[in-house]
N, C-alpha and C positions, 0 to 999 in steps of 0.2 A: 223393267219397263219404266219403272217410275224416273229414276234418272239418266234414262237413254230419251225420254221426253223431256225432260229440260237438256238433253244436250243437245237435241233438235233445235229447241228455240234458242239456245246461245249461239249455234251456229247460223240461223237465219236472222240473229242481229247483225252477224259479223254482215250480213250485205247492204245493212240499212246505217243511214249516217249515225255517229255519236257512241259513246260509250254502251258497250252490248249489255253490261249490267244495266243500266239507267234502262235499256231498250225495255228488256223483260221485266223489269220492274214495274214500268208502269204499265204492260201488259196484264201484271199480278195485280195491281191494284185493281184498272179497271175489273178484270175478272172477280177480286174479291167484293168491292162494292157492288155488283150486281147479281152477285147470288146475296148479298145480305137484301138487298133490296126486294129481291121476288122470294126469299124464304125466309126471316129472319126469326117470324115466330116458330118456326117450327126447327131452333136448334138456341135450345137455353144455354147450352155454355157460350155463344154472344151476348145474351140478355145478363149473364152471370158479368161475365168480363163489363161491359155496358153500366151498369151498375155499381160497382166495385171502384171505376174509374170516372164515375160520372159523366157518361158521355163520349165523346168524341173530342181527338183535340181538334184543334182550331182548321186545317187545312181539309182534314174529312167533313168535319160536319155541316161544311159551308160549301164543298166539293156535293155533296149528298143533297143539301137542297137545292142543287143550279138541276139536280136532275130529274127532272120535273116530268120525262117522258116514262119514269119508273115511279112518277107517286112519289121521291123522296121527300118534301116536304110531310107528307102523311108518315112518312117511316119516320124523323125528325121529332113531330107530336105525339107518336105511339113512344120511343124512345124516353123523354122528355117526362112527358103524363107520371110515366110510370117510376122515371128519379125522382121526381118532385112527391110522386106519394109515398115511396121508401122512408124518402126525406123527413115527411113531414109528421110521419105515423111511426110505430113499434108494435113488435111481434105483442105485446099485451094490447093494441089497440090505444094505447092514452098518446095523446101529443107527443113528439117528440119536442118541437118547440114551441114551449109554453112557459108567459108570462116573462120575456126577456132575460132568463136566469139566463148568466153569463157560462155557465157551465154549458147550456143547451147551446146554446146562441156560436158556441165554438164547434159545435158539432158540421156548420154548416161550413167553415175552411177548414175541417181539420181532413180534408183531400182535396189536391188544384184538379181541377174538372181538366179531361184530356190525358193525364200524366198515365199510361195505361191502356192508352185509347186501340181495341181490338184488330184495327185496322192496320196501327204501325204496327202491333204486336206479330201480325199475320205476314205483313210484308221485310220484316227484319229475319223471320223463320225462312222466307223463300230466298232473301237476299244471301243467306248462311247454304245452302243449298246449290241455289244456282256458283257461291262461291268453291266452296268444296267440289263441284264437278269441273269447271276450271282449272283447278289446281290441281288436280287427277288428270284431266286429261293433255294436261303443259306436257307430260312424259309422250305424249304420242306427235309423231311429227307430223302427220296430216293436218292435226289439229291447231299445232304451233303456226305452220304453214296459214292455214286459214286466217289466223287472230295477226297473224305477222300483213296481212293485205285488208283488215281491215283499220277502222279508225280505233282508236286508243282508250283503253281504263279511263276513266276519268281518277284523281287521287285519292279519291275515299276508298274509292271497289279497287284500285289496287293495292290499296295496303288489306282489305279484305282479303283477296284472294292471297295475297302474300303469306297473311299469318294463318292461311290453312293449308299452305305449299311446304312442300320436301327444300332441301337446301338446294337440289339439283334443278327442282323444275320454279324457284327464285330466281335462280342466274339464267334460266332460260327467258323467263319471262322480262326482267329487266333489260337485258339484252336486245329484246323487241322494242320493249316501252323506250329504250333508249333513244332506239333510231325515230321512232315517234316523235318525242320532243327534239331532239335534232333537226328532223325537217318541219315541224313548225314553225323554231327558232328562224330556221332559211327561210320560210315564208313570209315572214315578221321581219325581217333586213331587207328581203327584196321589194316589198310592197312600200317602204318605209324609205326606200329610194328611187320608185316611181314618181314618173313626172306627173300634175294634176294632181286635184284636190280628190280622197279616198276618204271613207271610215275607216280611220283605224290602215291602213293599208287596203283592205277588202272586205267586202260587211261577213262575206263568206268564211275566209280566214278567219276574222275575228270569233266568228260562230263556231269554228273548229277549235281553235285556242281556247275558250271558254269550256266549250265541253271537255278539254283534257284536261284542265284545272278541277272543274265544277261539276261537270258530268250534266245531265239532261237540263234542258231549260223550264223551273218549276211555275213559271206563267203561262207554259204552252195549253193547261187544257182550257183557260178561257182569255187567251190573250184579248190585250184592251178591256177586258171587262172592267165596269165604272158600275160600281153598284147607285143606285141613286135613294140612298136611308140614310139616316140618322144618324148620329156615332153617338151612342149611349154612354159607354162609359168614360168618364172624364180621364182616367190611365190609357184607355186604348185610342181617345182623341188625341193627347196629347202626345203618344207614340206613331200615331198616322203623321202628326206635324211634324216631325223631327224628322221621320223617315223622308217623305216626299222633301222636305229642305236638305238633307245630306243628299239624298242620288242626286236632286237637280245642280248642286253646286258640284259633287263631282263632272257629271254629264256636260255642265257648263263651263267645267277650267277653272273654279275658285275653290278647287282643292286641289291639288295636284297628288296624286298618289304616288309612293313610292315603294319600289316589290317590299317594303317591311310591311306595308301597310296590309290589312287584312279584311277580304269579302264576303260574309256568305255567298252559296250560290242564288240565294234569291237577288239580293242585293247587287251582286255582282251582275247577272243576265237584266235587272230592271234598269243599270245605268247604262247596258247593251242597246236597250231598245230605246231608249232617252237619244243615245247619240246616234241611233239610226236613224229616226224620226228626225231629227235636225241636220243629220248630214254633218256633224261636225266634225274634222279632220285631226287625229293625232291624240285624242283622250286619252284612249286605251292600250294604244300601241306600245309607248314604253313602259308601259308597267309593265303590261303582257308578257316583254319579252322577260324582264325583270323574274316575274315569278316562274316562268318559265325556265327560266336560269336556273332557280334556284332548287327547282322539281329534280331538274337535271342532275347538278351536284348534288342532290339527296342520296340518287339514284344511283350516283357514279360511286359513291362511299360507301351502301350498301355491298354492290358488284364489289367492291376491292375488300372487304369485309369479309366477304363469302367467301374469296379466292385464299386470304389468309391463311381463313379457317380452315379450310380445302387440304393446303400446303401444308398447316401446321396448328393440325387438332389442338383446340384448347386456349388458342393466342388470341382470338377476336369473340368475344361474345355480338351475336349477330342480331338483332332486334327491326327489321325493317319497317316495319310500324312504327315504333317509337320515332325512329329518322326521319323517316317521311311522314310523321303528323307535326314533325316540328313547323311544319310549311301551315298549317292550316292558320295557327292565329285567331284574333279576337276581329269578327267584324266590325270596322268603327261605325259605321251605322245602327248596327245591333246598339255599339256601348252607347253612342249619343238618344236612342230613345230611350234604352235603359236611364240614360241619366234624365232625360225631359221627364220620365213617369216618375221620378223619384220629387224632381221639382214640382212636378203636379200635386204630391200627398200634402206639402205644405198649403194648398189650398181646402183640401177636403176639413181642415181646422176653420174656414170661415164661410164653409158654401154648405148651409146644410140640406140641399136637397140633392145633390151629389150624386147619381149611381156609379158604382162601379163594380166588374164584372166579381163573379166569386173566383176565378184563375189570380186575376189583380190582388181580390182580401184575401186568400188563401197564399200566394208567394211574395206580398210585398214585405219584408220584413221590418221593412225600415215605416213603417205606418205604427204609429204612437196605438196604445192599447184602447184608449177612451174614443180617437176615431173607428180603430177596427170595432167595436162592439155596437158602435150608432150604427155601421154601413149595415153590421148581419142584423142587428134589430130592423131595420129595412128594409134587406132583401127579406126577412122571415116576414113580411109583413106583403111582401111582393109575391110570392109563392103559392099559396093556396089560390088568389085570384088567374093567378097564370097557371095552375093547375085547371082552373075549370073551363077556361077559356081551351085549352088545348083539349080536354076531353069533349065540348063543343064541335071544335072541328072535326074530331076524329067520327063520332056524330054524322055531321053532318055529309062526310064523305063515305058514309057506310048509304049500302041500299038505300034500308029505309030514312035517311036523312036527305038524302042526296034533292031532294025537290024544296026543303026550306032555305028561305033566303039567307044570305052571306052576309055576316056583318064584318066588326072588328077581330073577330077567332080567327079571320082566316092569316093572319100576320102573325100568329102567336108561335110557332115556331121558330120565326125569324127572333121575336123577343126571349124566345128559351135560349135559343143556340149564346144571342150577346149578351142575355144576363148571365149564363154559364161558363162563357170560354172568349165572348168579346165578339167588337164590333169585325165585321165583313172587312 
């Protein structure tokens, strides 16, 4: 029953637009996020995992407080409260950090807050799951039949499902994906010799195309959101600047991409909706077709790979993952903020009031030793105040609290999550 129910739900993605992995995916999340929400205390291997990883990475825990019709903010502070006293105490009860000993003082990076985080853990387990029943069920023709009239893998979930596929139901499945990208490719030529000004050829197409590169659009659960706070730490300011100036120069033509060039899919759907908003014609399109191409001949080399191997056991060792991740690449957005936060650490030398998140002191490597040790004397200095402030709110949203007034505790969440894992 267990995976005759996920074959249910992979075949009711095939009727809904976009990669049917990405469908059910984010079906899994939300489903996981809202049993953590209404039961969390009552299953310690969350609180275990939670702990262990300090937290939540970045996209859950900020995901988690927008959900405010389940109290996550309150789950957020309960969360929080309780890393912060791990943190700050030991099983003998004495400080753990005390008196700025550098020994202690490294206790507070020696884990990047998120790397663990329960959430992905849970949705990588279903994405293994949902893939292995795919690739089981490639052998049945009904099923092929089905995935062959819907929309397409996106290229992550197809080298997923790939490397849990038989050699037989590989060349089945490429076979399909192929005519996929082929008539996209047609999409992408004929739209690109329409007369009048288009996005991209059609905002629609473009929106197809993207999803069989990229798979689901990771802005979708609060498109436009504009959070309106602070950017606390100086690494993660200086990475929102870098970001917002690489999509708008791509979105605006003063970069021109070329298919070598490489997108996350965040990155990639963020300069989608940049050039939709403007209407501007022709961004997207030849790269499009470009990496499109290039999925293609991934794909077509695999296929002849198999067939070899088929004809003449032993002549092609056959790796279709290795082949088709040669497609994915270094986002150059990714690298240009990666390099703005590196230019940023050279200021934390003359700014001494400075925050930066413990994800930032914890993975920067390139941060000189006498910076990292002022920032954790800092943050150990920030800690205990932001512990009581959150045990405050949690307080005051119980029963008996719920009638005293509201001060500054009730933002303290918001200040756990970006002293932890970084601004919104």
């Amino acid at each position: 029953m267990h995976l005759s129910l996920h074959l249910i739900r992979l075949e009711q993605a095939f009727l809904r637009p976009g990669c049917p992995i990405c469908g059910v995916r984010l079906g899994a999340e939300r489903d996981w996020l809202e049993i953590f929400l209404c039961s969390r205390s009552e299953d310690p291997g969350i609180g275990h995992l939670l702990s262990s990883s300090r937290g939540f990475c970045h996209h859950h825990a900020w995901t988690i407080g927008r959900t405010e019709e389940l109290q996550g903010p309150l789950a957020l502070a309960l969360t929080y409260e309780e890393i912060i006293q791990q943190m700050l105490g030991s099983s003998a009860g004495r400080p753990l950090i005390r008196g700025g000993e550098q020994a202690e003082l490294d206790k507070l990076t020696s884990v990047t807050p998120g790397e663990g985080c329960p959430a992905c853990l849970a949705l990588a387990r279903s994405e293994g799951i949902y893939a292995r029943v795919f690739a089981r069920e490639m052998s049945n023709d009904g099923f092929a039949r089905l995935y062959a009239h819907a929309d397409g893998l996106c290229v992550s979930h197809l080298n997923l499902v790939l490397a849990n596929s038989a050699a037989s139901a590989q060349a089945s499945l490429l076979a399909i994906h192929r005519g996929k990208l082929d008539q996209a490719a047609r999409e992408s030529d004929a739209h690109a010799h329409a007369p009048g000004p288009t996005l991209s050829g059609d905002a629609e197409t473009t929106r197809r195309q993207l999803s069989l590169l990229y798979g689901a659009d990771p802005t979708e659960p609060a498109p436009g959101h504009q959070p309106d706070r602070v950017v606390r730490c100086l690494l993660c300011a200086a990475e929102r600047r870098a970001e917002a100036r690489g999509v708008a120069e791509i979105a605006q033509g003063k970069v021109r991409l070329q298919g070598s060039d490489g997108l996350c899919a965040r990155h990639a759907w963020q300069v989608y909706h940049l050039v939709a908003d403007s209407h501007s014609d022709g961004v997207l399109a030849p790269w499009l077709r470009q990496r499109l191409e290039m999925v293609l001949a991934a794909c077509t080399a695999v296929e002849t790979a198999l067939q070899t191997e088929a004809d003449q056991p032993g002549r092609s060792a056959v790796n279709p993952a290795e082949r088709l991740g040669l497609f994915t690449g270094d986002c150059i957005v990714c690298s240009a903020m990666q390099a703005a936060a590196t230019q940023a650490i050279a200021v934390l030398d003359h700014q001494a009031a400075a925050q930066v998140c413990l994800r930032h002191q914890a993975s920067s490597r390139a941060m000189p030793r006498t910076v990292a040790g002022r920032l954790a004397q800092e943050t150990a200095g920030i800690l205990p105040q932001l512990q009581r402030e959150l045990a405050v709110l949690i307080h005051k949203s119980s029963w008996e609290g719920r009638h005293e007034p509201k001060g500054e505790e009730q933002d303290s969440w918001q200040r756990a999550i970006s002293l932890f894992i970084g601004d919104e």
